[in-house]
C-alpha positions, 0 to 999 in steps of 0.5 A: 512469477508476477511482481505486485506493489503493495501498500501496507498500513493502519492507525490502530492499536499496536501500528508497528506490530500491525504491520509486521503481522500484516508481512508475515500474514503476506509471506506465509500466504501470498510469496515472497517480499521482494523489498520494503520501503521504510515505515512513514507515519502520515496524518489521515487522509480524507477522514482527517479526524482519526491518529496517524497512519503508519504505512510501508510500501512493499515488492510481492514476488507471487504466483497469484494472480491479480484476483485471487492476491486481491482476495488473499490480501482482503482475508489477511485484512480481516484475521489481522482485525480490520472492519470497514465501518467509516470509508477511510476510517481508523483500521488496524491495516489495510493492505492495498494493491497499488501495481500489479506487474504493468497490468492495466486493471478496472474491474468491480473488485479491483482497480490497478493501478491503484486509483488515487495513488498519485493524489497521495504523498503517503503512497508515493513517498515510501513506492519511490523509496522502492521502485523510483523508476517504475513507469505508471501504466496510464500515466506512463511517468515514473514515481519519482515523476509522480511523486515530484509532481503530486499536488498533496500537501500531507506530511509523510514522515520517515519513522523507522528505516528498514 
């Protein structure tokens, strides 16, 4: 079985229900959730001018590989609503692959560890909630590290604890 580290979230419509309808999408479709972070609501990154993020970092227990997770996770994206009009707009979720057991992957469709995962407090916050002591396979620094050392100034509030 391989182990992927997911980050769920969106800013559209009904967040909370988005998100649980984003599990269920991934328990029926992808395996089994291992563990789950707390719900954070973070300001919008990059795009700034959009409502705030809910995001939640997930432990997949899967048989799929990095490729057909990937393309699993891009057509729970779509039937939960999602359309890419404006690069990191408002969604109503979007389901990113931040590691992939300690694969080092850089292909056209997918890179993992996740590119910008470490530049991002609303990414880091809720992974270090769930795998403080996973090791970055670049990096070779844990998330608590890359955490305590992220340069993003962004608030990440806990909203609800799990």
């Amino acid at each position: 079985m391989n182990k992927a580290y997911l980050l769920i979230g969106g800013n559209m419509s009904d967040r909370l229900a988005n998100l649980e309808h984003a599990k269920k999408a991934i328990v029926l479709h992808c395996g089994n959730i291992l563990s789950q972070s707390a719900i954070y609501e973070t300001e919008a990154w990059g795009f700034k001018d959009q409502p705030a993020f809910f995001n939640q970092a997930l432990c997949l227990e899967t048989s799929m590989n990095a490729s057909n997770l990937l393309s699993t996770l891009l057509t729970i994206e779509l039937d939960l609503g999602r359309t890419r009009t404006i690069h990191l707009g408002p969604r109503t979720i979007d389901i990113d692959i931040i590691y992939f057991n300690d694969e080092i992957i850089n292909n056209a469709n997918l890179t993992v560890p996740h590119a910008s995962m470490a530049e991002r407090n609303f990414v880091l916050t809720p992974l270090t909630e769930i795998a403080p002591t996973f090791i970055h396979p670049v990096f070779n620094k844990s998330n608590s590290e890359l955490l305590s050392e992220c340069k993003d100034i962004a608030t990440v509030y806990k909203k609800i604890d799990i």
